[in-house]
VOSE-762880 format. One record per atom (N, C-alpha, C): x, y, z; residue in three letters. Coordinates in steps of 0.1 Angstrom, whole numbers, padded with zeros to 4 digits, always signed. Layout:
XYZALA/...
end
This chain:
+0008-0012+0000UNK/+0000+0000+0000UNK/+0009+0012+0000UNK/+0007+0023-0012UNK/+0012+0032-0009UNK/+0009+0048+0005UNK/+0018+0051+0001UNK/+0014+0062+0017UNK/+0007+0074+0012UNK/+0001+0072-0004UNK/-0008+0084-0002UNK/-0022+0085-0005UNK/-0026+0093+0002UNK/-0039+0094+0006UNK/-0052+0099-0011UNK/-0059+0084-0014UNK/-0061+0085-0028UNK/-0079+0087-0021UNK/-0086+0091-0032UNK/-0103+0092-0030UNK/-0108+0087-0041UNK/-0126+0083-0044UNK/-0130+0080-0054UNK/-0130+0092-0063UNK/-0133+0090-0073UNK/-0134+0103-0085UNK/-0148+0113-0081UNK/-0153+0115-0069UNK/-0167+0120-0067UNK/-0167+0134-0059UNK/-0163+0146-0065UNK/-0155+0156-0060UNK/-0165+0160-0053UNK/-0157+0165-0036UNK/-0164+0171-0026UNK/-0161+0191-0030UNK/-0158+0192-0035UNK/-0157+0206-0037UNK/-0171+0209-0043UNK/-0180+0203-0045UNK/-0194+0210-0047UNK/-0202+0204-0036UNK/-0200+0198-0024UNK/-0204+0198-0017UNK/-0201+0206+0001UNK/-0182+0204-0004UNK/-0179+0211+0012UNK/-0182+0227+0014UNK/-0188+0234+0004UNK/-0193+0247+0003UNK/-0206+0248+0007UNK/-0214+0241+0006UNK/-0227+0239+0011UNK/-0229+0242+0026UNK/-0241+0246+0031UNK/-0242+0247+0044UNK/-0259+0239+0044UNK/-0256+0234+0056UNK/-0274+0222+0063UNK/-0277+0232+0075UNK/-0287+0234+0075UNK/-0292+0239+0084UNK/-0298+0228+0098UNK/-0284+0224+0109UNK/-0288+0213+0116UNK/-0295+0217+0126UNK/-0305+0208+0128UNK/-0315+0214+0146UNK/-0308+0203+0156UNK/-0315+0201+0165UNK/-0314+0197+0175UNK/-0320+0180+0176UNK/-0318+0169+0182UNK/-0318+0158+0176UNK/-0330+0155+0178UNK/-0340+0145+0171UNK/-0349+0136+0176UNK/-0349+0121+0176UNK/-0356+0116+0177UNK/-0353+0104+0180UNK/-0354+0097+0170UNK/-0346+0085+0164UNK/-0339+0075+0151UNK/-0350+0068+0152UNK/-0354+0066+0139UNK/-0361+0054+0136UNK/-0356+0048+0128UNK/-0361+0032+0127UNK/-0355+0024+0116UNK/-0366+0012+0112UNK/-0373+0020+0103UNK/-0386+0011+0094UNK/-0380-0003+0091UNK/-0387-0014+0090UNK/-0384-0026+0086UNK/-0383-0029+0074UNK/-0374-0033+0067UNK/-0369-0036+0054UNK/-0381-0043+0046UNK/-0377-0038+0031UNK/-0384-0050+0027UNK/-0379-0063+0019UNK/-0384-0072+0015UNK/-0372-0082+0011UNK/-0372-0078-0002UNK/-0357-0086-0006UNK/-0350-0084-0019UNK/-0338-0091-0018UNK/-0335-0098-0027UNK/-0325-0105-0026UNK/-0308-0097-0035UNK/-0301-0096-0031UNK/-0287-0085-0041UNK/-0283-0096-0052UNK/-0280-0093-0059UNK/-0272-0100-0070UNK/-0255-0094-0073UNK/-0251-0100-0074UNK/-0232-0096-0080UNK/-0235-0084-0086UNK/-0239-0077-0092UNK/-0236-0064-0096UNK/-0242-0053-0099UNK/-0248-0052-0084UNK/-0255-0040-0080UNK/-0251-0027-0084UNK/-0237-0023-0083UNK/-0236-0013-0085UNK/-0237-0009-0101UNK/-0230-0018-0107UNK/-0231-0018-0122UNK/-0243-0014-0126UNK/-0254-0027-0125UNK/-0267-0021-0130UNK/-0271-0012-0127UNK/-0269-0002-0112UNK/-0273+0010-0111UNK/-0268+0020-0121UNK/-0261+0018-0121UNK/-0248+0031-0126UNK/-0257+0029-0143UNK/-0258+0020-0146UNK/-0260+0019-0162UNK/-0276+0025-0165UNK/-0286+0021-0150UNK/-0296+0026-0156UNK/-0299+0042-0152UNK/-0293+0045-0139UNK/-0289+0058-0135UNK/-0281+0068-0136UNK/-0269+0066-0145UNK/-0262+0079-0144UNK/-0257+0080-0155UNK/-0250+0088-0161UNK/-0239+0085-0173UNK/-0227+0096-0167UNK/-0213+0090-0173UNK/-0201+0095-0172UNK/-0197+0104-0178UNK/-0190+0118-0176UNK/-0179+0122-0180UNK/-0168+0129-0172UNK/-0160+0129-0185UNK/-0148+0131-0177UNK/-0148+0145-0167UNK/-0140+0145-0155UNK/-0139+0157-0146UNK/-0126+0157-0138UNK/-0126+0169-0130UNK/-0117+0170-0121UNK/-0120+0160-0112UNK/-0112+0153-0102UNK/-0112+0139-0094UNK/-0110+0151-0085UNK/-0116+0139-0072UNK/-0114+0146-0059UNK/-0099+0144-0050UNK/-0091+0159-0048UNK/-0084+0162-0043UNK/-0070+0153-0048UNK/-0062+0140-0045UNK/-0050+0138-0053UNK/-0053+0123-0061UNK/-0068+0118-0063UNK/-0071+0110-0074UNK/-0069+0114-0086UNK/-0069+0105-0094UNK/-0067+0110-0106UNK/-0081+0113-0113UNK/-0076+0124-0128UNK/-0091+0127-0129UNK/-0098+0114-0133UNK/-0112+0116-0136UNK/-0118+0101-0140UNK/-0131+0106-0142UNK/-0139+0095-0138UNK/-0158+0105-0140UNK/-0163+0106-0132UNK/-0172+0114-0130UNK/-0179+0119-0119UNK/-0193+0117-0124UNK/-0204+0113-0112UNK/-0217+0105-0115UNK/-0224+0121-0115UNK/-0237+0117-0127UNK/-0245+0130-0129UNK/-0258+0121-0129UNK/-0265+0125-0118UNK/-0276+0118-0116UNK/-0290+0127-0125UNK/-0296+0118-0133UNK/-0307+0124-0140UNK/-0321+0122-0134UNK/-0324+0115-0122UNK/-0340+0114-0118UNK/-0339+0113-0105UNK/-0347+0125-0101UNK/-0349+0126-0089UNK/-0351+0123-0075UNK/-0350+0106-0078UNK/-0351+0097-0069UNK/-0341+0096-0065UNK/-0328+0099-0070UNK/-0321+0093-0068UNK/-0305+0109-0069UNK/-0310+0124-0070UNK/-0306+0134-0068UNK/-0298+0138-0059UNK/-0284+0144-0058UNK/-0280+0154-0051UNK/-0287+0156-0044UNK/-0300+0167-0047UNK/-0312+0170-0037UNK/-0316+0161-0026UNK/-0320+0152-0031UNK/-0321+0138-0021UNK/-0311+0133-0011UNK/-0300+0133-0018UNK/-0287+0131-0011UNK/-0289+0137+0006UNK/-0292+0150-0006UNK/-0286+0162+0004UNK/-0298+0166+0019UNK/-0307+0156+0015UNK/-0324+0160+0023UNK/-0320+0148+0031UNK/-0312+0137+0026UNK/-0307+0126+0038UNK/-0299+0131+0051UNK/-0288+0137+0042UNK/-0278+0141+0050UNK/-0287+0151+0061UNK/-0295+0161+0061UNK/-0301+0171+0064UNK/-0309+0161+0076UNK/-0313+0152+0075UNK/-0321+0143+0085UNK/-0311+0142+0094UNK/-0298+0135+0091UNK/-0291+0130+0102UNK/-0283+0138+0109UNK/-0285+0151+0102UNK/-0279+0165+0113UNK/-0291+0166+0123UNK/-0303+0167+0119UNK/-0316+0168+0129UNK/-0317+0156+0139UNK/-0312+0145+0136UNK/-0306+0132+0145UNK/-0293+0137+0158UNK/-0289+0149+0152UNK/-0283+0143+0163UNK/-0265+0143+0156UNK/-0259+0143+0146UNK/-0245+0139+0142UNK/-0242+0154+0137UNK/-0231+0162+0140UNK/-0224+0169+0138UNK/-0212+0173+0134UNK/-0202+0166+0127UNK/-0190+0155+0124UNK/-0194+0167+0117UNK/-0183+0175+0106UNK/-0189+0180+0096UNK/-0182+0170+0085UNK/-0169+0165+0084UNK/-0164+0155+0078UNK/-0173+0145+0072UNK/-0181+0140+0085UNK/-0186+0129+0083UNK/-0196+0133+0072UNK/-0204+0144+0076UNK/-0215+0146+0070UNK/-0210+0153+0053UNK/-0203+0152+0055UNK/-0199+0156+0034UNK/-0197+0143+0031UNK/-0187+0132+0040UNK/-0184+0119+0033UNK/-0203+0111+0035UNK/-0214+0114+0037UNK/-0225+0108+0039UNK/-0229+0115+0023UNK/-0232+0129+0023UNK/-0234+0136+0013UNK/-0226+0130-0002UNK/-0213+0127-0002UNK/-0203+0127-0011UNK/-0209+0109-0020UNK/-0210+0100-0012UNK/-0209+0087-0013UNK/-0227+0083-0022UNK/-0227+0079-0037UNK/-0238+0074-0036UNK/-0245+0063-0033UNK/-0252+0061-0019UNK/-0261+0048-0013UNK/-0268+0043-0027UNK/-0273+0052-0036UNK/-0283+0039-0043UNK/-0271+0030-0051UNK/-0261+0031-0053UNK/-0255+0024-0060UNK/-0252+0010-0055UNK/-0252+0008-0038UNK/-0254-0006-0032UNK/-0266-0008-0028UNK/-0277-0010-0034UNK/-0286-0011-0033UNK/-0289-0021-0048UNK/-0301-0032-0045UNK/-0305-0034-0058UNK/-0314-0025-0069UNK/-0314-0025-0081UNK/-0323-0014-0084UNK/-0337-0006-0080UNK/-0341-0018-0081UNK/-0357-0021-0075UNK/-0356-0015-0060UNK/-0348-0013-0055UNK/-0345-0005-0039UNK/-0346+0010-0045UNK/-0339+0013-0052UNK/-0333+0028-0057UNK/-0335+0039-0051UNK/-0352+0035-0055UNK/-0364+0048-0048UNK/-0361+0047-0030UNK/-0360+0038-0028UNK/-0357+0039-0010UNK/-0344+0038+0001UNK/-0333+0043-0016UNK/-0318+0045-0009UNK/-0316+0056+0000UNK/-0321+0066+0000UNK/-0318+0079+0006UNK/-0330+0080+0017UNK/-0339+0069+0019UNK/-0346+0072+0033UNK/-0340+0066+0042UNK/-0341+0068+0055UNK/-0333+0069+0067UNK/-0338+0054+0077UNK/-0335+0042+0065UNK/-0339+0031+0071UNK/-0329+0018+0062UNK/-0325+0006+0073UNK/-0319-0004+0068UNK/-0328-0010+0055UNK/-0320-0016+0047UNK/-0326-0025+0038UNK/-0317-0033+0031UNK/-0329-0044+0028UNK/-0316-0061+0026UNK/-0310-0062+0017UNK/-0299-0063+0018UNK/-0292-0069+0008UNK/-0290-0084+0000UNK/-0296-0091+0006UNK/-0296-0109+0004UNK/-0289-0115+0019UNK/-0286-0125+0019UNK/-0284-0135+0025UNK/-0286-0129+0038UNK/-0295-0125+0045UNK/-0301-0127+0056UNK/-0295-0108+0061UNK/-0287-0103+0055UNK/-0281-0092+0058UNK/-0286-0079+0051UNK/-0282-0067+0060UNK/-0287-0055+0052UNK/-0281-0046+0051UNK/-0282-0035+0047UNK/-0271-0020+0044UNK/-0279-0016+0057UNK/-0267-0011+0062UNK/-0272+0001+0080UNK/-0281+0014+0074UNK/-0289+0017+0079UNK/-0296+0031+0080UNK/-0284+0039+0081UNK/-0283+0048+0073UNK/-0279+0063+0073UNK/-0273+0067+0088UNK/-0284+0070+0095UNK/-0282+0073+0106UNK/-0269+0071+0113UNK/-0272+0055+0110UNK/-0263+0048+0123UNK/-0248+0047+0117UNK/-0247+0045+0102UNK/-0238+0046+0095UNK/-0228+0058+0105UNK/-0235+0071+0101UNK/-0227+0084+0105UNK/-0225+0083+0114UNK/-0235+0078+0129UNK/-0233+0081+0143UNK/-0224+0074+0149UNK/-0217+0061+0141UNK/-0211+0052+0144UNK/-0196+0064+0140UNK/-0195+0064+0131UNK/-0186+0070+0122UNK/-0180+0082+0130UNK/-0191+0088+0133UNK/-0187+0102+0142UNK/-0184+0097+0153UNK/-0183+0090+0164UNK/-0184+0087+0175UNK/-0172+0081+0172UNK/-0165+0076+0166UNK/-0150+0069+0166UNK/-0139+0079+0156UNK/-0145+0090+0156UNK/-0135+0098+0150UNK/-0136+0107+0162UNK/-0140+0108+0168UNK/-0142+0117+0183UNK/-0131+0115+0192UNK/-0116+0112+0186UNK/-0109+0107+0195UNK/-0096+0119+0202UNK/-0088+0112+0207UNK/-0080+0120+0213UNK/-0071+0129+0204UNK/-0073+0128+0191UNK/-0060+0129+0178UNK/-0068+0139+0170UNK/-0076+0146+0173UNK/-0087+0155+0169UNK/-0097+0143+0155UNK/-0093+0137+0160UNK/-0104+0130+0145UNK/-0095+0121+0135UNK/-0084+0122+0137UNK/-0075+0116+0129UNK/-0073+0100+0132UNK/-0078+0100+0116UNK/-0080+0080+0118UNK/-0069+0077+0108UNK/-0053+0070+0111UNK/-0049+0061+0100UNK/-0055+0050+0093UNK/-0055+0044+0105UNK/-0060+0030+0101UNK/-0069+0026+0105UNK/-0086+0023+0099UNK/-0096+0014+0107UNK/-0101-0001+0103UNK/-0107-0004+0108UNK/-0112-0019+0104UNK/-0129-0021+0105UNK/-0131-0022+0096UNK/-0148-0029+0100UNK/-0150-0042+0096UNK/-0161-0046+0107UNK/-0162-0062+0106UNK/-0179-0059+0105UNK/-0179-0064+0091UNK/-0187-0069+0078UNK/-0186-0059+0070UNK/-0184-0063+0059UNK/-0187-0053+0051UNK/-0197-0056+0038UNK/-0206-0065+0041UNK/-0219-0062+0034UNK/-0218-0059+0018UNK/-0227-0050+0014UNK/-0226-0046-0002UNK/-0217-0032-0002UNK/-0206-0032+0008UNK/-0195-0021+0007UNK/-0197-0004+0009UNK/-0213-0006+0011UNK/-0213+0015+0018UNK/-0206+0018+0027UNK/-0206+0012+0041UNK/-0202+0017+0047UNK/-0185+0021+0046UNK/-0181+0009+0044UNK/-0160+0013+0035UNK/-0161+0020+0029UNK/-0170+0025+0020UNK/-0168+0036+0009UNK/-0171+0045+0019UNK/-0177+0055+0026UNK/-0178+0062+0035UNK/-0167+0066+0048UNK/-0160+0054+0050UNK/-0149+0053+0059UNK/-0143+0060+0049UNK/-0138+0057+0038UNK/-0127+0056+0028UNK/-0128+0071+0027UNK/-0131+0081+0034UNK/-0135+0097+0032UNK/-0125+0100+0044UNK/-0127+0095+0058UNK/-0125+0102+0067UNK/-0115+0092+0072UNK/-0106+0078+0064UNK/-0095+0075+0070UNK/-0083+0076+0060UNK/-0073+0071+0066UNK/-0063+0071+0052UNK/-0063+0057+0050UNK/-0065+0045+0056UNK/-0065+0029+0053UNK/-0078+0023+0059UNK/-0083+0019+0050UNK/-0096+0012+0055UNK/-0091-0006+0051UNK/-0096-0010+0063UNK/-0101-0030+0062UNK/-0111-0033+0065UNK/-0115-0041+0056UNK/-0130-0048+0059UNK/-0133-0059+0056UNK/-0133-0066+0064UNK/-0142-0083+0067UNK/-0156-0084+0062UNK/-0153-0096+0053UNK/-0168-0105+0053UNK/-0167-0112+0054UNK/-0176-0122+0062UNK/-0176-0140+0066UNK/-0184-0148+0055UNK/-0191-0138+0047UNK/-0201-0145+0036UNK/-0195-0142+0028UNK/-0196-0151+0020UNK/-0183-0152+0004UNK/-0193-0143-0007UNK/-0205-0143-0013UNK/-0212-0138-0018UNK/-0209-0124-0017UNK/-0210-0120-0004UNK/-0212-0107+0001UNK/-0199-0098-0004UNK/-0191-0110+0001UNK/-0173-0100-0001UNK/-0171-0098-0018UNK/-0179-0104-0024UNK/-0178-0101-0043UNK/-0188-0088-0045UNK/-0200-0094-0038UNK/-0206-0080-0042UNK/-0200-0068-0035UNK/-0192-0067-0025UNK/-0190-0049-0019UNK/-0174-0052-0035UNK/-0167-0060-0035UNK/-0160-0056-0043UNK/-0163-0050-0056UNK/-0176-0055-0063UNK/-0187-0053-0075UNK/-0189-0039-0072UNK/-0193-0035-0061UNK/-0201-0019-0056UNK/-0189-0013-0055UNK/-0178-0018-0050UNK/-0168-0005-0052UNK/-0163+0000-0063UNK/-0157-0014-0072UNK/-0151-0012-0083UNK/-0150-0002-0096UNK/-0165+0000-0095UNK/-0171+0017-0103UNK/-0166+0026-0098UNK/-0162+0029-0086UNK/-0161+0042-0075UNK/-0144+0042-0079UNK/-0137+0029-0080UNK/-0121+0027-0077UNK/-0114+0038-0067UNK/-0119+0032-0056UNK/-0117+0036-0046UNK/-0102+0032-0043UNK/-0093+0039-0039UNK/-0079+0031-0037UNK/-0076+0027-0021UNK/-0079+0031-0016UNK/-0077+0035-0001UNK/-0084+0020+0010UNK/-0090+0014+0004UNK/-0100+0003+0008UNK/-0093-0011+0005UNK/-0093-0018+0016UNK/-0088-0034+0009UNK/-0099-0044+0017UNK/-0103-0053+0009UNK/-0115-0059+0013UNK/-0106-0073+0013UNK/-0111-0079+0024UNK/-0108-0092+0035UNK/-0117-0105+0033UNK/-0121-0115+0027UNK/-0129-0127+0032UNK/-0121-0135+0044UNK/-0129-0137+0053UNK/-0128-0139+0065UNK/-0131-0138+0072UNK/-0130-0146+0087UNK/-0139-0143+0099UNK/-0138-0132+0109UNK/-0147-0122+0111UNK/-0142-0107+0117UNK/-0142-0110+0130UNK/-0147-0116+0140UNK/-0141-0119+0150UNK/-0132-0124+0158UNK/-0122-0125+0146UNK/-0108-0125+0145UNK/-0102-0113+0143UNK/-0108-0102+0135UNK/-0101-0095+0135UNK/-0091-0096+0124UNK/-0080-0086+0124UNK/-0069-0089+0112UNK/-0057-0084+0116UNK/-0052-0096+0125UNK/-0040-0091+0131UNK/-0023-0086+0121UNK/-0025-0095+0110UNK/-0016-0090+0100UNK/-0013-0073+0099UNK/-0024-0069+0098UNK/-0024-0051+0097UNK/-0025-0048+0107UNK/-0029-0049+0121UNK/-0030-0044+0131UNK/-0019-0037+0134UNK/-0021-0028+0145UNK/-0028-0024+0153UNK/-0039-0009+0146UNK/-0057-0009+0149UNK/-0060+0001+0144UNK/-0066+0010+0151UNK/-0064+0025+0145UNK/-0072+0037+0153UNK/-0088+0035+0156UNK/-0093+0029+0149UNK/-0106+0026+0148UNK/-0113+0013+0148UNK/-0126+0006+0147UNK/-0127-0002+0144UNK/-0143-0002+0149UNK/-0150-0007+0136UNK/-0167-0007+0133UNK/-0171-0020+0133UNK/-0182-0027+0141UNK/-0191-0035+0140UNK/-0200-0035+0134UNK/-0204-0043+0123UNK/-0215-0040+0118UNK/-0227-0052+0121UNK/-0225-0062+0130UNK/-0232-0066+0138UNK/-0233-0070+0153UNK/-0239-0074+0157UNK/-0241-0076+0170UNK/-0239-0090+0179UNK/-0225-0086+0186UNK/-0225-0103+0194UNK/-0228-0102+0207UNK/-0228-0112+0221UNK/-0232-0108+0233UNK/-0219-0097+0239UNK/-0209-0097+0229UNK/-0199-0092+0237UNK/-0187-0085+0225UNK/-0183-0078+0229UNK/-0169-0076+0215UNK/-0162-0084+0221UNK/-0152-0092+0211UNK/-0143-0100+0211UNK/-0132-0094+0217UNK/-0119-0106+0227UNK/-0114-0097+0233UNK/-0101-0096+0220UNK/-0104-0103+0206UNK/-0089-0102+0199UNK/-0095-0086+0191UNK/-0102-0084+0193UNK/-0105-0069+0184UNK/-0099-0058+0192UNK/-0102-0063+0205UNK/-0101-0051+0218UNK/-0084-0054+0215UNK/-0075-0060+0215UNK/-0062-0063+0214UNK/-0053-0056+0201UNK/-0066-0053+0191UNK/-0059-0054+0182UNK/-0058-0034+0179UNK/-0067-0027+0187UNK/-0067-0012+0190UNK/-0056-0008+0194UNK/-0049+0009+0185UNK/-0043+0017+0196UNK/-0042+0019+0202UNK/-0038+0025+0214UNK/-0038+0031+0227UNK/-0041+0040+0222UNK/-0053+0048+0228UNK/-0063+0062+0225UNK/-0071+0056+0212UNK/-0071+0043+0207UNK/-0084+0040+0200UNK/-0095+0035+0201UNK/-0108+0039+0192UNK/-0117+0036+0196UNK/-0129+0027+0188UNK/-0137+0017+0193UNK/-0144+0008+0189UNK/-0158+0010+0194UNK/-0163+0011+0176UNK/-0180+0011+0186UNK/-0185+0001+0174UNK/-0195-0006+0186UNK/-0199-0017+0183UNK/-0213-0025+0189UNK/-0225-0026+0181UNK/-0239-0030+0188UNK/-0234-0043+0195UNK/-0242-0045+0211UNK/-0239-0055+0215UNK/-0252-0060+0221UNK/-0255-0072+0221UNK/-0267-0078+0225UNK/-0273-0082+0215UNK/-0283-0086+0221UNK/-0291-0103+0212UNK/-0307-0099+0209UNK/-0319-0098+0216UNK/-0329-0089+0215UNK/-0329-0077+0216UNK/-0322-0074+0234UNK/-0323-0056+0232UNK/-0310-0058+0231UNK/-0307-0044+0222UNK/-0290-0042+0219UNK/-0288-0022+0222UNK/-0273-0022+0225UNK/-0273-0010+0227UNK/-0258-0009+0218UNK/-0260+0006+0217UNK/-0248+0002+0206UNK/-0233+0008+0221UNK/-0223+0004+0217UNK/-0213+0006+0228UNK/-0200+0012+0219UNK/-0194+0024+0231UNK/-0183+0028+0227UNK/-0170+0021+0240UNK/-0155+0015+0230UNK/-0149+0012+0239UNK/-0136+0018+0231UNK/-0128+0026+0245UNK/-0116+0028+0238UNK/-0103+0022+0248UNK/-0093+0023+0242UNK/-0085+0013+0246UNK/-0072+0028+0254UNK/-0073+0023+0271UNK/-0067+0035+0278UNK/-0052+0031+0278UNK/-0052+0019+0279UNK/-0033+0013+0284UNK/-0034-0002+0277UNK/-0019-0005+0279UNK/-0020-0019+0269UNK/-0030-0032+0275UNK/-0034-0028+0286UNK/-0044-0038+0293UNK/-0052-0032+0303UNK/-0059-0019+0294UNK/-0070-0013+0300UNK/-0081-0011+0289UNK/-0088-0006+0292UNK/-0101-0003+0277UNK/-0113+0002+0290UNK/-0119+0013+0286UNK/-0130+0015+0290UNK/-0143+0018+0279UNK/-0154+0018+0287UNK/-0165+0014+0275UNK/-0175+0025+0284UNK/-0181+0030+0272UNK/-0202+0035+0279UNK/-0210+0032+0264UNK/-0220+0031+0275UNK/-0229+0030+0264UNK/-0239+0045+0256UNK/-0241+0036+0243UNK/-0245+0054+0236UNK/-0260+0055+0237UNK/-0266+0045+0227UNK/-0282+0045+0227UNK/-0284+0029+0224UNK/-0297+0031+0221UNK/-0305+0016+0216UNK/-0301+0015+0203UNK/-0303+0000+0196UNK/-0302-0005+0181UNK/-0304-0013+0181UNK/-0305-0019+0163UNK/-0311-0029+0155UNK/-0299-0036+0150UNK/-0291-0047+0150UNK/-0283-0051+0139UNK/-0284-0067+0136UNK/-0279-0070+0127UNK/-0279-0085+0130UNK/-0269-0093+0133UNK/-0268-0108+0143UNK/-0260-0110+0147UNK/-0247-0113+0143UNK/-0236-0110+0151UNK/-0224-0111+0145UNK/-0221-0130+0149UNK/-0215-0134+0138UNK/-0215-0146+0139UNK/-0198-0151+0135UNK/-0193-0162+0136UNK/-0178-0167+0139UNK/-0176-0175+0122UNK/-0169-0178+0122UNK/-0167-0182+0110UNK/-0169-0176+0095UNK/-0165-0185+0083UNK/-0170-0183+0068UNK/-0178-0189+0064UNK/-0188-0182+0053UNK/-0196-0190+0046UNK/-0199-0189+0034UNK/
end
C-alpha cells in the first residue's frame, strides 16, 4: 500500500461549500426492510440505468476520472442532500462525516428495484439474511469513533462486515487505510462489484472471519461493528491503539450500541451510547 492518501473520483468541492441547516436531535427510527434478494452487480446495474459519465476533475489527489451525474430525482443530489439534512436533525455533527455521507452514492449498493428507498433513513436487505445500515447509524457510528484523542484523525480502521460495501466507501473519506471483513463469500464479491465503479484506492476488502479481526495489519485507530454479538471479542479489543476507539452493537434482543476505547496496553474503557437494530455477529465463513 502506498502512503498516499487516494479518493474515489466523486468531487467534494461542490459539496464542502454547502451549508445544512442542523437542529437539535430527535429520536432515530429504523422502518423494517423489505425483502429483496442483491445479485453480484448492483452497482453496475445501477450506474447503467442511473447515471452516465464524463470526464472531470477527481477529488483532491485521485486521478481525474468520471464523476456521477444523476438524471432522476429519486435518486438526486437533492435527495442526497435532504438525507444528510435528517441526520444532522438526528443528532450527528461531524462535519467531515457529513460531506463523506453527502459525497458517497447509497443507491449504488442497493439493488435497483430498492433505488427509490436508498436515501430514506432506514436499513434495507441486501440478500443472505443481511442489510445496508440506515444512514443514521452509519454516520453516528462513524462520528463517534472519530471523536478521539487525535482531533479526528483516523490512520487506520477496520470494519467487521462489510456487506454490499457502503459503509467502506464512506470510511474511505474520513480514514487514510480502510479494512473490511466478510464471513459471507457472496457478500465480499458483491462490496467488491459496488466499489469497483467508485475505484476507490484506499479500501482493501478481506474474506474472512471478523471476530478475528486482522491481526496482520493491526494495530488500528478505529474499528466498526456491523453486527451484534453478546460481547466484543477480546482479539478486536487487542488489536486497538492506545487512545483507539471501537464502537460496536452488543446484544441479542435488546442491543445498545457501545463505545470502547483502549486506555493502556491492558485497559479499555467502555459507555454506552443509545439503543439499536443489527444482525448478529457470527464466527466463521460461509
Amino acid at each position: 500500500m502506498t502512503g498516499k492518501t487516494k479518493r474515489f473520483p466523486l468531487s467534494l468541492s461542490a459539496v464542502a461549500g454547502k451549508s445544512v441547516n442542523w437542529e437539535r436531535p430527535t429520536s432515530p427510527t429504523s422502518p423494517s426492510p423489505s425483502k429483496a434478494v442483491a445479485t453480484p452487480q448492483t452497482a453496475t446495474q445501477n450506474a447503467a440505468q442511473h447515471v452516465n459519465r464524463k470526464p472531470a476533475a477527481a477529488m483532491r489527489t485521485a486521478p481525474a476520472a468520471a464523476v456521477v451525474e444523476r438524471q432522476t430525482p429519486l435518486i438526486s443530489d437533492a435527495v442526497r442532500h435532504a438525507m444528510v439534512a435528517r441526520i444532522g436533525k438526528l443528532g450527528v455533527r461531524d462535519d467531515k462525516v457529513l460531506r463523506a455521507m453527502q459525497t458517497v452514492p447509497r443507491h449504488l449498493f442497493v439493488e435497483p428495484a430498492l433505488a427509490s428507498q436508498a436515501y430514506i433513513d432506514a436499513s434495507l436487505p441486501i440478500g443472505y439474511h443481511q442489510t445496508i445500515s440506515q444512514p443514521y447509524i452509519v454516520a453516528r457510528m462513524i462520528e463517534v469513533m472519530r471523536n478521539n484523542a487525535k482531533g479526528g484523525e483516523l490512520n487506520r480502521v477496520l470494519e467487521i462486515g462489510t456487506g454490499c460495501g457502503y459503509q467502506a466507501a464512506v470510511l474511505s473519506l474520513v480514514a487514510k487505510e480502510v479494512y473490511s471483513i466478510e464471513r459471507i463469500k457472496p457478500l465480499h464479491e458483491l462490496a467488491k462489484s459496488n466499489l469497483r465503479p467508485l475505484r476507490i484506492a484506499n479500501i482493501r476488502l478481506h474474506y474472512g472471519d471478523g471476530m478475528l479481526g486482522f491481526p496482520q495489519v493491526a494495530p488500528f485507530d478505529g474499528i466498526i461493528l456491523a453486527a451484534a454479538g453478546i460481547e466484543v471479542p477480546q482479539s478486536l479489543l487487542e488489536q486497538m491503539t492506545i487512545g483507539g476507539r471501537l464502537v460496536a452493537p452488543v446484544g441479542t434482543r435488546h442491543q445498545i450500541l457501545q463505545l470502547i476505547e483502549r486506555v493502556s496496553k491492558f485497559e479499555w474503557s467502555s459507555e454506552t451510547l443509545e439503543e439499536c437494530h443489527f444482525v448478529p455477529l457470527r464466527a466463521g465463513t460461509v
